[in-house]
C-alpha positions in Angstrom: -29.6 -33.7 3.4 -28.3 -31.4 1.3 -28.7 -31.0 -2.7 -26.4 -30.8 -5.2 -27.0 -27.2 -6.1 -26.9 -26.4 -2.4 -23.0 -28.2 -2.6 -22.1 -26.0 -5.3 -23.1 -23.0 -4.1 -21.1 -23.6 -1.0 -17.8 -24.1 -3.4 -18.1 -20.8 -5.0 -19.2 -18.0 -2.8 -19.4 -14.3 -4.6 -18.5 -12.0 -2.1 -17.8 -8.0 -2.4 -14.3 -8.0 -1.7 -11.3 -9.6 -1.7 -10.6 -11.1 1.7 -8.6 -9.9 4.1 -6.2 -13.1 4.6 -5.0 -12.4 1.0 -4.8 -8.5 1.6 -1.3 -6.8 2.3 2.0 -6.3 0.6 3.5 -9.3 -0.9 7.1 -10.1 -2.5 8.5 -12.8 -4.2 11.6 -11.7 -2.2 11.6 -10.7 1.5 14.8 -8.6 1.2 12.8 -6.2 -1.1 10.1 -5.7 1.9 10.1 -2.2 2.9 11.9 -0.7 0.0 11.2 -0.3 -4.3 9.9 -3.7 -5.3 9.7 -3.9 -8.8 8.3 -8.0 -7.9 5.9 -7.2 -5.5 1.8 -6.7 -5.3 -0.1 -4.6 -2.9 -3.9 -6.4 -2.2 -6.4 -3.9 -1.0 -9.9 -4.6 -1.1 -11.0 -3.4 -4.0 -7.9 -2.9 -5.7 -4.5 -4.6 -7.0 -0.8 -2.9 -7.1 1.9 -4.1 -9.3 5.4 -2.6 -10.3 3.6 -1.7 -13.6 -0.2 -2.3 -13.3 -2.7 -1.3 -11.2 -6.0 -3.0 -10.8 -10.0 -2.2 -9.8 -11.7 -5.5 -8.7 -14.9 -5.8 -10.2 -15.7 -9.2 -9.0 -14.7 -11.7 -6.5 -15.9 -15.1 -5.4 -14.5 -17.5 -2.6 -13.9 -21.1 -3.8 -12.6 -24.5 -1.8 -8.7 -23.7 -2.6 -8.9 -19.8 -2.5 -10.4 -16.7 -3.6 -10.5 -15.5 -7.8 -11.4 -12.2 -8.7 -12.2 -10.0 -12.2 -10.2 -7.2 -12.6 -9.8 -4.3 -15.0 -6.6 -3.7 -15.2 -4.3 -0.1 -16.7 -0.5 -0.2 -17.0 2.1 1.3 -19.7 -0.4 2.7 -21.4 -3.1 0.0 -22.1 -6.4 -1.4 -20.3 -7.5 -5.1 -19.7 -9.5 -7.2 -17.8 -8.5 -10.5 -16.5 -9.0 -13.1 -14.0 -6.4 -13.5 -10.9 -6.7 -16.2 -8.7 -5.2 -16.3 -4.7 -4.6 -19.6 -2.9 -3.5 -19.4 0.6 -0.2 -21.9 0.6 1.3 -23.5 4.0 3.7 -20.7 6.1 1.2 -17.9 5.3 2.5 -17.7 1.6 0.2 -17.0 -1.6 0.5 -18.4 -4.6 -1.4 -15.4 -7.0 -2.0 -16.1 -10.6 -2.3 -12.8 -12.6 -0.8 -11.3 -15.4 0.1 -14.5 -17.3 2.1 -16.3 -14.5 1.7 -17.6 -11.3 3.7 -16.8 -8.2 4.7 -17.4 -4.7 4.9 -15.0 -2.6 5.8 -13.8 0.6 4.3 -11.3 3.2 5.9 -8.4 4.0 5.1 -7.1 7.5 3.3 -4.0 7.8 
């Protein structure tokens, strides 16, 4: 039988990058795939694309409804760290929380 503790660490899983299902080019609209998309995000591994932003992961753990990472964030001229959290949504969309709002997005194909 398994413990409590045992439970909780299954929830919340650190792992060294962010996972692949969540990697990719993503856009809020799928006409902008492929050309300048100023609403997109690029997911690499260990790092984070925006229009405006780009991010280093510093930390990422796997949870029951999707991944969260720590990032350390530069863009137009200032430096932050901040949480962004991925959750897989039905039709291979992601809904991705990061600087202050929460989207849905689309994949773009590769």
């Amino acid at each position: 039988m398994m413990t409590a503790l045992a439970a909780a660490a299954l929830l919340v899983a650190p792992l060294t990058a962010i996972p692949e299902i969540y990697q990719g080019h993503w856009t809020t609209d799928r006409a902008a795939c492929g050309g300048e998309d100023t609403q997109g995000v690029h997911i690499e591994p260990l790092a984070i694309t925006f229009y405006e932003a780009r991010g280093v992961v510093r930390h990422v753990s796997q949870g029951s409804k999707g991944a969260s990472a720590r990032v350390d964030f530069t863009g137009e001229g200032k430096s932050w760290n901040e949480g962004v959290r991925f959750r897989p949504l039905p039709k291979g969309d992601l809904e991705l929380t990061a600087l202050g709002r929460t989207q849905t997005l689309a994949r773009c194909s590769s």
